[in-house]
C-alpha positions as CSV (number, residue, x, y, z in Angstrom):
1,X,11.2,27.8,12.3
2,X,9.7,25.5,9.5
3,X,11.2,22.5,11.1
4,X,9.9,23.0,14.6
5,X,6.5,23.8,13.3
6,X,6.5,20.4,10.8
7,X,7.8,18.9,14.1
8,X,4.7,20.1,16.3
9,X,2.8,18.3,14.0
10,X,4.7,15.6,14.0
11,X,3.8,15.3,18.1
12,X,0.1,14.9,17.4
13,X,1.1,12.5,14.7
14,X,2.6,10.5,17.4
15,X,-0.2,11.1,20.3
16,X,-2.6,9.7,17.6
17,X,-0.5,6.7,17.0
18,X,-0.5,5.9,20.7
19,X,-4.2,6.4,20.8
20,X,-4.1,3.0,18.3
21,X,-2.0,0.7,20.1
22,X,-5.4,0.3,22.2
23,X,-6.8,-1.6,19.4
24,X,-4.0,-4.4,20.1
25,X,-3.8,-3.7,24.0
26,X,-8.0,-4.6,23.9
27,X,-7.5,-7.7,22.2
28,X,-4.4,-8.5,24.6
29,X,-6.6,-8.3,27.8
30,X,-9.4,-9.5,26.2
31,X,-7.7,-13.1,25.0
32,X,-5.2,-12.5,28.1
33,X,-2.2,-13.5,26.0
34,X,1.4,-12.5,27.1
35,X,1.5,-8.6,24.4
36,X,-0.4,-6.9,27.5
37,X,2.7,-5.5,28.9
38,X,4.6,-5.1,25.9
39,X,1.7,-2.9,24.4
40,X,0.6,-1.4,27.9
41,X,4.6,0.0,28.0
42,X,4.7,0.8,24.8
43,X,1.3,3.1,24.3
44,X,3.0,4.9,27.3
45,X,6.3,5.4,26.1
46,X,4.7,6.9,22.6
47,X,2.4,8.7,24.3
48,X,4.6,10.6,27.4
49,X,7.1,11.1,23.7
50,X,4.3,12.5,21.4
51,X,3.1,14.7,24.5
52,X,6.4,16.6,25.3
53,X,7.4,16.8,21.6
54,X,4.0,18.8,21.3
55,X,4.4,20.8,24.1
56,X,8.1,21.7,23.5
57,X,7.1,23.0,20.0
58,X,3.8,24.3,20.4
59,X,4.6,28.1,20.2
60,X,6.0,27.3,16.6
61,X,2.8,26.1,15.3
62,X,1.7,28.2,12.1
63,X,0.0,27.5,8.8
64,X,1.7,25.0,6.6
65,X,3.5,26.3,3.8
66,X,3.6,23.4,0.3
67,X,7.2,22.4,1.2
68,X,6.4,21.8,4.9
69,X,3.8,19.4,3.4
70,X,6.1,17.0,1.8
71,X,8.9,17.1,5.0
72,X,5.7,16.7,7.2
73,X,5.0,13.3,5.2
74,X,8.2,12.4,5.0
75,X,9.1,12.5,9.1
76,X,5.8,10.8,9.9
77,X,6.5,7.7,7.5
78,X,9.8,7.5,8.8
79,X,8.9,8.4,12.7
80,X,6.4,6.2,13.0
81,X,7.0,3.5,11.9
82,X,9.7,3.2,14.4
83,X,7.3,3.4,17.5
84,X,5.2,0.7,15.5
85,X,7.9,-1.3,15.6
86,X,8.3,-0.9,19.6
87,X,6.0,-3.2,20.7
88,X,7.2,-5.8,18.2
89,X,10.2,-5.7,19.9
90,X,9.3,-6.1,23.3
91,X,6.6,-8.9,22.7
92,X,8.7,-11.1,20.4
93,X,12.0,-12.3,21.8
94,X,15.1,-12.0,19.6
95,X,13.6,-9.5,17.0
96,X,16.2,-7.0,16.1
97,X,15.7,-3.2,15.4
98,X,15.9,-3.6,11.7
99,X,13.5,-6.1,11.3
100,X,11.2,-4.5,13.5
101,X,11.7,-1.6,11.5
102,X,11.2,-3.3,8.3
103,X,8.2,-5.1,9.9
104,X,6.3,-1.9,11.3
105,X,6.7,-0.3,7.7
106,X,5.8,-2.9,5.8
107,X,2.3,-3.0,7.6
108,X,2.5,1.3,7.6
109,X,3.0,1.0,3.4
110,X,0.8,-1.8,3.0
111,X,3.3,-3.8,1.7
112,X,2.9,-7.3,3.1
113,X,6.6,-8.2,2.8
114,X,7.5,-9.5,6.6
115,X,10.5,-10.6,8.5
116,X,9.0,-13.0,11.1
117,X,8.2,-16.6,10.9
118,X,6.0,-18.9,13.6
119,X,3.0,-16.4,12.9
120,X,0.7,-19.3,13.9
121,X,2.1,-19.2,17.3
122,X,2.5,-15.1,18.2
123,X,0.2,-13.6,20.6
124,X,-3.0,-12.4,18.8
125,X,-2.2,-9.3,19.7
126,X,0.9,-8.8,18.1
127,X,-0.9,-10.2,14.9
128,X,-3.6,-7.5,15.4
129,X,-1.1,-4.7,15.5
130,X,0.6,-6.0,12.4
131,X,-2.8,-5.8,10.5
132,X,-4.5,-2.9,12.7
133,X,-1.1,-0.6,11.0
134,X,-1.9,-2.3,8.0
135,X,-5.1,-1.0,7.6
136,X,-4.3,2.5,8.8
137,X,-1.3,2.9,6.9
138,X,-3.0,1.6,3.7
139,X,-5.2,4.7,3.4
140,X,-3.3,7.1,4.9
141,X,-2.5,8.2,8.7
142,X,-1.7,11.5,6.3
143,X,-5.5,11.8,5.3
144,X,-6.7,10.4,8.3
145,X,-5.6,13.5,10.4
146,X,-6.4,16.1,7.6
147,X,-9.7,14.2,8.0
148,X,-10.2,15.0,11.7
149,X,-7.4,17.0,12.6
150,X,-8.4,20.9,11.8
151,X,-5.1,22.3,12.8
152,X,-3.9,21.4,9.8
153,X,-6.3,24.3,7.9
154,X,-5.9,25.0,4.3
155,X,-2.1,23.6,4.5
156,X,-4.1,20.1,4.3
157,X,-4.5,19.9,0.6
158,X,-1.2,20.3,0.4
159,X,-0.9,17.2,2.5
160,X,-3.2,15.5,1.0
161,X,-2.0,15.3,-2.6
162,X,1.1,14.3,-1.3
163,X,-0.3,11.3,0.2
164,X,-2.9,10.3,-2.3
165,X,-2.0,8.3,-5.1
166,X,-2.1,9.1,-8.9
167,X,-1.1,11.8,-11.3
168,X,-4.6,14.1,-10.8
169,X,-4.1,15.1,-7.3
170,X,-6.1,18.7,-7.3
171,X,-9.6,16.6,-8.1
172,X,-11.8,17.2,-5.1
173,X,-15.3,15.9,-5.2
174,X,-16.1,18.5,-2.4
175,X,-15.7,22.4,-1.3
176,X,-13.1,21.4,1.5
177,X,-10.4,18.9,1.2
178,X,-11.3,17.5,5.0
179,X,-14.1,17.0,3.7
180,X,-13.2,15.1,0.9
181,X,-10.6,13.4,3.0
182,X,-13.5,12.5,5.8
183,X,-15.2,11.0,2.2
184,X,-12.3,8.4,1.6
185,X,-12.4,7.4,5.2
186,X,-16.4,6.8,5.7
187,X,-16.1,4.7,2.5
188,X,-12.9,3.1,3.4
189,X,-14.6,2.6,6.8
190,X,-17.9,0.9,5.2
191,X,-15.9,-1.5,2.9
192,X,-14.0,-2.8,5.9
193,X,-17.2,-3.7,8.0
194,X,-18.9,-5.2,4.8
195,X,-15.2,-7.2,4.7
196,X,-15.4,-8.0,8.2
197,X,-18.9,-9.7,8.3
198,X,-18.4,-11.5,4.8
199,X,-15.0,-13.1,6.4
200,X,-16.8,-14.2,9.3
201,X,-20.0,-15.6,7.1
202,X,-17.8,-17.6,5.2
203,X,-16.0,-19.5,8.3
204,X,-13.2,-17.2,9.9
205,X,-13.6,-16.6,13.3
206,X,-13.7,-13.1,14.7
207,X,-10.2,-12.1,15.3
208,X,-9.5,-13.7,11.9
209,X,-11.9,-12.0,10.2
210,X,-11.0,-8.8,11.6
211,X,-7.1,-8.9,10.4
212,X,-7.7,-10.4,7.0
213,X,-10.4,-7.5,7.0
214,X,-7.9,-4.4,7.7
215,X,-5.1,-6.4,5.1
216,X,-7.6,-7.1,2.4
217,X,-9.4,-3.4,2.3
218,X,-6.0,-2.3,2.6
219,X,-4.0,-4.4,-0.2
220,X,-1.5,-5.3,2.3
221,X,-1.5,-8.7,2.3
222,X,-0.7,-9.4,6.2
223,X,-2.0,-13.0,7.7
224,X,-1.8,-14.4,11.4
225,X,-0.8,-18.0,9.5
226,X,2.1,-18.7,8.0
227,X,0.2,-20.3,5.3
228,X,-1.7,-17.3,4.4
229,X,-4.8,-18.4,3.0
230,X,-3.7,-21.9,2.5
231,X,-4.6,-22.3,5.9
232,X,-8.3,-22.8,5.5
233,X,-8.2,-24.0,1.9
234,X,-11.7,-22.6,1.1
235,X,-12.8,-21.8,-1.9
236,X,-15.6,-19.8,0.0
237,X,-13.3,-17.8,1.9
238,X,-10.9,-17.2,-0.9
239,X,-13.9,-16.3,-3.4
240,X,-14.5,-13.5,-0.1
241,X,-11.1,-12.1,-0.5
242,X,-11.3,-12.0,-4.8
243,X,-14.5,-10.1,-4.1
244,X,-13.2,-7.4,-2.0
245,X,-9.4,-7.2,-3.3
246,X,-11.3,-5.9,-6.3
247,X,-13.3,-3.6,-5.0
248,X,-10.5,-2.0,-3.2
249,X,-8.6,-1.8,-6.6
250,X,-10.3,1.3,-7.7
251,X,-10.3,4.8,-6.4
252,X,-12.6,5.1,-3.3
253,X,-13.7,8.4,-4.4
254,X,-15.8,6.5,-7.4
255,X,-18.0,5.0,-5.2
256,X,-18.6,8.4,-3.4
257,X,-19.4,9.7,-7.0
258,X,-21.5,6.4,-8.1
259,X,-23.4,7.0,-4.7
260,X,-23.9,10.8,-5.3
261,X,-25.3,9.9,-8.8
262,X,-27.0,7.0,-7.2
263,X,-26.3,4.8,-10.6
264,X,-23.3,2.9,-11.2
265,X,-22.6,4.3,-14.7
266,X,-19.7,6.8,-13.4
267,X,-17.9,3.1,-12.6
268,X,-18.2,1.3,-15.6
269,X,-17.6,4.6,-18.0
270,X,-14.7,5.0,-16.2
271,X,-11.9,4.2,-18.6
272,X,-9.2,3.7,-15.7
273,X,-11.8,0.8,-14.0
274,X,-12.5,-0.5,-17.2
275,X,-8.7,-1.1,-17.7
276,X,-8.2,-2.6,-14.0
277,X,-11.0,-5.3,-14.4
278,X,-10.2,-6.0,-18.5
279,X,-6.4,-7.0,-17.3
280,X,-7.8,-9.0,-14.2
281,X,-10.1,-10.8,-16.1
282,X,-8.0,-11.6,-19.2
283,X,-4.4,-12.3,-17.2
284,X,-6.9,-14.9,-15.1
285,X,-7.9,-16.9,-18.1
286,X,-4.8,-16.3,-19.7
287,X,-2.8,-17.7,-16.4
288,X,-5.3,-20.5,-15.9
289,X,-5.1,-21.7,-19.5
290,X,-1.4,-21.9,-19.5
291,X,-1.3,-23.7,-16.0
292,X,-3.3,-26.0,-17.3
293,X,-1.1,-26.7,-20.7
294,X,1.7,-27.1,-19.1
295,X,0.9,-29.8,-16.3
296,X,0.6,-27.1,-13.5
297,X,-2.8,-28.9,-13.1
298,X,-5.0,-30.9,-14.7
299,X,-8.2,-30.0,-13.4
300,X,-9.7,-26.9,-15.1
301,X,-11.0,-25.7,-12.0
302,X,-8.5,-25.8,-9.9
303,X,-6.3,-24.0,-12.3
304,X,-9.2,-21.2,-12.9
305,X,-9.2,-21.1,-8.8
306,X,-5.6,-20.9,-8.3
307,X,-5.2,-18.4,-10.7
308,X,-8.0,-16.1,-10.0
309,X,-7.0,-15.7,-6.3
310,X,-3.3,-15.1,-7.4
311,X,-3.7,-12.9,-10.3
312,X,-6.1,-10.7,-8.3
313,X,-4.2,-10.7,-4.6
314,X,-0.5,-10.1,-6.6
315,X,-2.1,-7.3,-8.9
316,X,-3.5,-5.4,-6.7
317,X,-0.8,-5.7,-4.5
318,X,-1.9,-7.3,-1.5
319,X,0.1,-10.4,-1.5
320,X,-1.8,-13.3,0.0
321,X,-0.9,-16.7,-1.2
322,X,-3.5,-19.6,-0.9
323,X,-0.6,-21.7,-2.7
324,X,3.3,-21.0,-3.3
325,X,3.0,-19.9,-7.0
326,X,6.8,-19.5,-7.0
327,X,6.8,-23.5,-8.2
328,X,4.5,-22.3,-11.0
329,X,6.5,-21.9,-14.7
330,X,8.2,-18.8,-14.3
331,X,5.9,-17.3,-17.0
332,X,2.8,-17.0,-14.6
333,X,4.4,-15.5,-11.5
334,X,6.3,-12.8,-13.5
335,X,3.2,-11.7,-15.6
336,X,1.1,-11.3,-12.1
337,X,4.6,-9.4,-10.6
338,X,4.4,-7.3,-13.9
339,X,0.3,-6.5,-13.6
340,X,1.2,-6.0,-9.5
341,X,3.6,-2.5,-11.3
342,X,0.9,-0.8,-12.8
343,X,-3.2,-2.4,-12.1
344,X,-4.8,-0.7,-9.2
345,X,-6.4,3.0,-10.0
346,X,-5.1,5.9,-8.4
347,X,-6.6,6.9,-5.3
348,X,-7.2,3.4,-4.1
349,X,-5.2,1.8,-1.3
350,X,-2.8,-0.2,-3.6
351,X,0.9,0.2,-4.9
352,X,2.4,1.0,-8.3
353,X,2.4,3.1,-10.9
354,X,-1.2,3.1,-11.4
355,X,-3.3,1.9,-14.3
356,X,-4.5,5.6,-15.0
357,X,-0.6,6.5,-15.9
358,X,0.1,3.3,-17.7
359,X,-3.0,4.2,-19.9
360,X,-1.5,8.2,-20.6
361,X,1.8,6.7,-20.9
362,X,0.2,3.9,-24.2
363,X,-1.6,6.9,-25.2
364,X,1.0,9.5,-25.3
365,X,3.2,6.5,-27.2
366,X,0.1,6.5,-29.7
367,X,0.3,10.2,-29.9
368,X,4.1,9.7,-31.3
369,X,3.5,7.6,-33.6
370,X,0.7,9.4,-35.6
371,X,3.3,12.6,-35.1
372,X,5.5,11.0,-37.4
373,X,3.2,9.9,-40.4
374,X,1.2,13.6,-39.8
375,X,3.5,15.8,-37.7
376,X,1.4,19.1,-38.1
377,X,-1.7,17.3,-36.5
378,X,-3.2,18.4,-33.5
379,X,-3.4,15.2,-31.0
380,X,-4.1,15.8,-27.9
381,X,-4.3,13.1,-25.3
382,X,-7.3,12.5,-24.0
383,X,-8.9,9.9,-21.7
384,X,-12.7,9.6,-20.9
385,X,-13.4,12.2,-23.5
386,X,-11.2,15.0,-21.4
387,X,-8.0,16.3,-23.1
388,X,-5.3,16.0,-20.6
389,X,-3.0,18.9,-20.1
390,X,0.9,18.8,-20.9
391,X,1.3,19.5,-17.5
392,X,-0.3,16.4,-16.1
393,X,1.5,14.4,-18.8
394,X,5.3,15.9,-18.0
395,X,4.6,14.7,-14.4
396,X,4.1,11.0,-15.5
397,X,6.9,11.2,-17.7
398,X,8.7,12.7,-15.1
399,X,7.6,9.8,-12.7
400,X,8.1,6.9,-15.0
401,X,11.9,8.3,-15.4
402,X,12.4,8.0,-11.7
403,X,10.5,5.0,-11.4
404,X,12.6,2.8,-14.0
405,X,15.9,4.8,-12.1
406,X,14.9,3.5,-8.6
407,X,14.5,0.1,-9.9
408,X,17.7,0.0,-11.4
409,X,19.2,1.8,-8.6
410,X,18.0,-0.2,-5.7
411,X,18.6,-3.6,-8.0
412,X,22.1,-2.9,-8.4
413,X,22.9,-2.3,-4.8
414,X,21.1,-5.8,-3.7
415,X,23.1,-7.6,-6.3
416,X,25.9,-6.0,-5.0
417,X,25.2,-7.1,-1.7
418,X,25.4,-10.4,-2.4
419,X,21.7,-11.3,-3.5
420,X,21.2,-13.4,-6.8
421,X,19.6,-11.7,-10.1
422,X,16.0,-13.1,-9.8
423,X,15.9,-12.2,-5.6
424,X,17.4,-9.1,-6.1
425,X,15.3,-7.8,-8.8
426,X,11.8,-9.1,-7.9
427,X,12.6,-8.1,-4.2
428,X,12.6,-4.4,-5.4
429,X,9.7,-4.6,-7.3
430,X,7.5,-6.2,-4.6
431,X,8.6,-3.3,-2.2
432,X,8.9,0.1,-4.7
433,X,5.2,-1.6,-5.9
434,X,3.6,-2.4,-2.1
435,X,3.4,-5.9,-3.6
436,X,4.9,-7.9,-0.9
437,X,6.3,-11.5,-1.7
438,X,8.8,-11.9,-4.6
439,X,10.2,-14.6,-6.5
440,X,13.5,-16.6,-4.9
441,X,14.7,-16.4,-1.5
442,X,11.9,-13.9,-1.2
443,X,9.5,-16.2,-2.5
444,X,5.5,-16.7,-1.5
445,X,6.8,-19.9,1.3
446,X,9.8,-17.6,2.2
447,X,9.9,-14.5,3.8
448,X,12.5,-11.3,3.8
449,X,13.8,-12.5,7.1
450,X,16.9,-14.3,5.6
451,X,18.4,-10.8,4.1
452,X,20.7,-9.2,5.9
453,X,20.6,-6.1,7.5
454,X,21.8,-3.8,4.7
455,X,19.5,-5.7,2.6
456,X,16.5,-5.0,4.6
457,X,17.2,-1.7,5.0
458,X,17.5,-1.3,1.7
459,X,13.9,-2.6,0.9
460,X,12.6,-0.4,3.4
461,X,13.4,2.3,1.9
462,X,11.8,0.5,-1.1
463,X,8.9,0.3,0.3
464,X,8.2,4.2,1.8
465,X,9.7,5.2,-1.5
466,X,6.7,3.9,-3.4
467,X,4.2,4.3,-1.1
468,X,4.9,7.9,-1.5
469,X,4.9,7.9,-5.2
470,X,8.7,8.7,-5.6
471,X,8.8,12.3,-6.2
472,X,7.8,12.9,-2.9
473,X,10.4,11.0,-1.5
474,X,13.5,11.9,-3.7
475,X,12.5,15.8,-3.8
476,X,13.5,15.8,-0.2
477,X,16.9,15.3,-1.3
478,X,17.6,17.8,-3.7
479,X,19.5,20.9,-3.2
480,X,16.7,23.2,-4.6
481,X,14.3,22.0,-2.1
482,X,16.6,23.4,0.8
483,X,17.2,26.6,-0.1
484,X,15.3,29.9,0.6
């Protein structure tokens, strides 16, 4: 009963995903380029799929119950993905299921990492789609339909704080969480118009503007050029993309709270923003300065230029490249792969661990060491002057424990595979962190599309795996969740 009631879900899940393709199928007539019929078909085939999958199960519908909240998640990450990947298939010739696949859940995770080259010369609409799914995947199709979907009830919140990010999931900033879920979305919504316009002031043209907008609000990272930004080598248009890739680093609930207390003190006293903008900052002078002692360049702008559009698209996992860094000394690119793990805040659209559990994680490491010199003293851990429970602080532990695991894990079967050391590992920590491009034959002027198939499939699992924060991923396969 509980799978036929997750899958009735699962049928509006898909009818809704149809509804999008007409974002891509508008731009298709519009610029008359060759996607119309792939996109026409597929919208169709989803749609007549996501209809009788909803009829067939519609007398099971019933209130969610918390574990049909985490299988719910998990079949629409993995569901539909696949019908994202459908018109990939049909408008580009000789693109095989799994990187399809790999390329439809790369723009669903916001991860940037793709499998095609010649983007230059695909239909626009194809482009769109990549970037459209990009930009609905990046918040959440999840808290999208708790937004305007009220079937889902009170089992919402349960979906919800499975698909937003970070360690304090039962914060709500509002009585009902469709409410507060219809609060991420309006803001999500007005940073992507203020995106859109500022692209276009600063030279794009429109259908430019309005994929760089849905990969930049979205840390995703997905270009129609194969150069990325490179393309327009513009300082202007670069300085565009800095300016929003940071304000999508933090939480979009902060704004909602800096607008309710119409003052932007909740912003900077947050400790968690503070962090994100203090290790921007510093790893940007920090990377400049040693590009510049080491030969890199010997122009201290262009080194402060280069740098600052690196540091802040690899941290907060978006991915764009104005330049292929991988050339760089090895030093920069793996301290920007390293500050990609952890930077953004919970509850924005980026990957990783988060900087609010790297700062428990320092703290808690704090806590030990004063336990030994004084171990009677009470020490609690506490961040922005709020003692955090032991409850909250097990569950990063807990995280961190799976999180070095899956790294390892996934490492070792890549190097198995065949893959060399400094591919394999950096290709696991783009996709587990939604970063994107790695280092080696995964490199910023490579793509994923040389891996073979095992290979990809393995960093697509990488990538759903840390969209949805581990746990909620790997508790699916445990024996304990099965049982009665």
């Amino acid at each position: 009963m509980g799978a036929l009631a997750v899958s009735a879900l699962v049928g509006r899940m898909v009818v809704l995903f149809a509804l999008l393709m007409l974002v891509p199928l508008a731009f298709a007539v519009l610029g008359g380029d060759e996607g119309q019929t792939a996109f026409t078909t597929a919208a169709i085939a989803t749609l007549v799929i996501g209809l009788l999958l909803s009829a067939l199960t519609r007398r099971f519908r019933r209130e969610l119950q918390p574990r049909d909240g985490f299988v719910l998640v998990g079949m629409t990450w993995a569901v539909l993905p696949v019908f994202g990947a459908l018109p990939l298939m049909l408008a580009v010739p000789g693109l095989s299921l799994t990187d399809a696949y790999f390329e439809s859940m790369s723009a669903f995770t916001a991860t940037g990492a793709t499998a095609l080259v010649g983007l230059d010369r695909l239909p626009l609409s194809v482009n769109v789609w990549r970037c459209f799914m990009m930009w609905v995947g990046g918040l959440g199709i999840i808290v999208l339909a708790v937004a305007i979907l009220p079937m889902l009830g009170v089992g919402g919140s349960q979906l919800f704080k499975t698909e937003v990010s970070g360690p304090m999931k039962d914060q709500k900033l509002t009585p009902r969480i469709a409410d507060t879920a219809r609060v991420i979305w309006g803001t999500y919504f007005g940073l992507s118009l203020s995106c859109f316009l500022a692209y276009r002031w600063a030279g794009m043209s429109w259908a430019d503007a309005f994929m760089h907008m849905c990969s930049t609000v979205s840390l995703g990272g997905f270009s129609s050029h194969d150069a990325s930004f490179g393309h327009w080598n513009s300082a202007l248009i670069e300085a565009v993309a800095i300016f929003f890739m940071m304000l999508s680093g933090i939480s979009l609930l902060m704004y909602f709270v800096a607008w309710r207390a119409r003052s932007l003190r909740p912003l900077w006293r947050n400790p968690e923003v503070q962090a994100f903008y203090a290790a921007l900052l510093g790893s940007i002078v920090l990377i400049a300065g040693y590009l510049l002692a080491t030969g890199a360049y010997d122009d201290w702008a262009l080194a402060l230029r280069h740098s600052a559009f690196h540091v802040v698209s690899i941290a907060t996992t978006t991915g764009y490249a104005s330049h292929d860094y991988g050339q760089w000394p090895l030093f920069a690119p793996l301290l920007m792969i390293l500050l990609g793990c952890f930077a953004t805040c919970a509850g924005s659209t980026g990957g990783g661990i988060k900087m609010i559990r790297m700062l428990l994680l320092l703290k808690q490491s704090r806590r030990e060491l004063v336990r030994i010199v004084h171990p009677n003293v009470v020490n609690p851990v506490v961040l922005g002057g709020v003692a955090v429970s032991d409850r909250v602080m097990q569950s990063v532990i807990a995280y961190m424990m799976m999180y070095g695991a899956s790294l390892v894990g996934l490492t070792m079967l890549l190097l198995f595979s065949g893959l060399d050391v400094v591919t394999a590992f950096t290709a696991v920590i783009a996709c587990v962190n939604n970063i994107g491009p790695g280092l080696g034959d995964v490199g910023p002027s490579v793509n994923y599309g040389g891996l073979s198939d095992f290979q990809t499939w393995v960093c697509t699992f990488a990538m759903v795996l840390g969209r949805l924060e581990l746990l909620a991923v790997l508790v699916l396969f445990t024996p304990q969740f099965w049982r009665k």
